[in-house]
Structure formats: structure tokens, C-alpha cells
N, C-alpha and C positions, 0 to 999 in steps of 0.2 A: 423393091418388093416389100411392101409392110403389110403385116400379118396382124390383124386382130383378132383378140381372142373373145371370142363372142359365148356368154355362158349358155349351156344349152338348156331351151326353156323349162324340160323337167325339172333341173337341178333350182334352176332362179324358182317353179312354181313350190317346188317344197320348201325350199327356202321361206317363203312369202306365206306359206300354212303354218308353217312352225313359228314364223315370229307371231301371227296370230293366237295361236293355240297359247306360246307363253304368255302375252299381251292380256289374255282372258282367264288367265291361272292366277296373272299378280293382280285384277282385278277382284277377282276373285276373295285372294287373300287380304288384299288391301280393307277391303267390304268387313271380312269377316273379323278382323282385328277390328276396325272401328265400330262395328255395331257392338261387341265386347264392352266398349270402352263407353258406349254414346248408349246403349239400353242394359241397363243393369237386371241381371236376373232376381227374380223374388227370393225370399230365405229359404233356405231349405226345410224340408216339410216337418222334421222334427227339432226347427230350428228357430223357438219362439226366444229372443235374446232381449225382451223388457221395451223394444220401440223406443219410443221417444223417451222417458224415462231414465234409461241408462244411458241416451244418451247426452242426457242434461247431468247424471252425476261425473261425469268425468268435468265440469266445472266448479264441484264441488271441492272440498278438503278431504283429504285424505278416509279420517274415520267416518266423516257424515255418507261417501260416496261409496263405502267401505260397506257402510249398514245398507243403505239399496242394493247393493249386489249380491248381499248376503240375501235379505228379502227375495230376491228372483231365482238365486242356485235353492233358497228353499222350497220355491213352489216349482221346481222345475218335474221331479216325478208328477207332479199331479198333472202338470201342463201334459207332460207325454203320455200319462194315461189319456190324454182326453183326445191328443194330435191321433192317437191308435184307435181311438174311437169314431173319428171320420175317416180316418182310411178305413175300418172296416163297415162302417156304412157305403163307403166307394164300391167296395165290392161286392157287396149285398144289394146295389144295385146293377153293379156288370154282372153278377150272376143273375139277376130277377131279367136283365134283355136276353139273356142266351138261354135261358130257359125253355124247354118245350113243354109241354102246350103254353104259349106267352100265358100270361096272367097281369092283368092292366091293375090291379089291385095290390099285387104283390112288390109292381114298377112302384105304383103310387106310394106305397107305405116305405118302402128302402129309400126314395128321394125323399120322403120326408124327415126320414132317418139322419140323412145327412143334414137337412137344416134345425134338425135341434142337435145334432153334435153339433155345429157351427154354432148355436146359437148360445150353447153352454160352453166353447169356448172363447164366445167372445164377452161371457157373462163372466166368467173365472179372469179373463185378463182385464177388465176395469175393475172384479173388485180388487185383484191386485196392486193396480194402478191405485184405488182409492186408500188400499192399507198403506203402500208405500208412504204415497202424499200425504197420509194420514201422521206421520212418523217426521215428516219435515217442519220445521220453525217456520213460523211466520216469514219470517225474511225468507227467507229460501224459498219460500212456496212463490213471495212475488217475483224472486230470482228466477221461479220457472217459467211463469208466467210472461216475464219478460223475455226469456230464451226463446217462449213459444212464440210468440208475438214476429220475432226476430228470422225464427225462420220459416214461419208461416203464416203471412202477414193474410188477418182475416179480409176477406173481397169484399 
């Protein structure tokens, strides 16, 4: 007399949902670690740190890389004046959509708001860029040049 034990098909059916469910969880996690790793998030919004610039003085010598860093911790209040100044153009225009009675004028003028804060902070970061490089020796300045070049090879 042989006796097999046959599982009973609820048990086998949950079985078979559960390795699913986990199956779609490590997917899941798997994904989410790699897009971490594979799309890097943008800076943080009060988090103008000199771009390309500083990241060419760390090939520099000590005191020369020394003086660009100083150059950017000093203009860093003014940089966050200006980062506070489009965020509050942002919501001078979330508050112009939620308004009642809408007002198409008041839309218009807040979005415009924001592209001259944008437009003054991207005026304050070259001339930044231009006082630094302004500050650099010849040689160094081809040094950046060639760094640029390097890793941003023009199309």
C-alpha cells in the first residue's frame, strides 16, 4: 500500500501567489536601487556648489584651489538670496492658479517673475564664473580648458 502525499491545491495555490508577490517586491527593489545609481538626482535647490569650476580646482594646488573655494563660500549668501527669490516667485505663481476670481494677468506677471529670478541667477553665476577665471594664471586657465575639453568634448 503506498500512500502519496499530494499537496492540497490551496496550499500549493498560495504558495505560487507568494513566491509572485516576493518575485515583484525584489523587482521592485532591484529597479529602485538602480535607478539611484543609473539617474542621478539634480542639486539641491539651495545647493549652488560652483559646477564645473570647483570641480576643476580640485586639480589644482592646494592654495590656488584654496582661493576658488574661497571665491564661491563668498558669494554663497548672495547666491541664496537669489535661490529664495525663485522659490518665491514659485509661489507667487501657485498662489496666482488658486486664486479666485482667476486672473490671467496676475498668472502672466508671477511666471514672468520667475524667469527674471532665473535669469538673474544665471547672470550672478557666470559673472561668478568670469571673477574666478578672472583670478586664474594663464596656464591654469589653458588647464581648464583642457579639463573642459576632456570632459566635455564639444559635438
Amino acid at each position: 500500500m503506498t500512500t502519496e502525499t499530494v499537496p492540497a491545491p490551496r496550499t500549493c495555490r498560495k504558495l505560487r501567489y507568494g513566491l509572485m508577490a516576493s518575485l515583484a517586491l525584489n523587482v521592485l527593489v532591484i529597479g529602485a536601487v538602480a535607478g539611484t545609481f543609473c539617474f542621478k538626482r539634480p542639486p539641491h535647490p539651495g545647493g549652488f556648489k560652483g559646477g564645473v569650476l570647483m570641480g576643476f580646482a580640485h586639480t589644482l594646488p592646494r592654495e590656488r584651489s584654496d582661493m576658488i573655494r574661497q571665491k564661491f563660500a563668498d558669494s554663497r549668501p548672495n547666491m541664496e538670496t537669489i535661490r529664495r527669490s525663485i522659490l518665491d516667485a514659485r509661489a507667487g505663481v501657485r498662489a496666482a492658479l488658486i486664486a479666485e476670481p482667476f486672473d490671467q494677468a496676475k498668472l502672466s506677471a508671477a511666471l514672468n517673475g520667475i524667469v527674471e529670478a532665473k535669469a538673474n541667477e544665471q547672470r550672478a553665476r557666470v559673472t561668478l564664473f568670469g571673477e574666478a577665471v578672472g583670478q586664474l594664471t594663464p596656464e591654469e586657465r589653458r588647464q581648464l580648458q583642457d579639463w573642459l575639453e576632456k570632459r566635455r568634448p564639444l559635438r
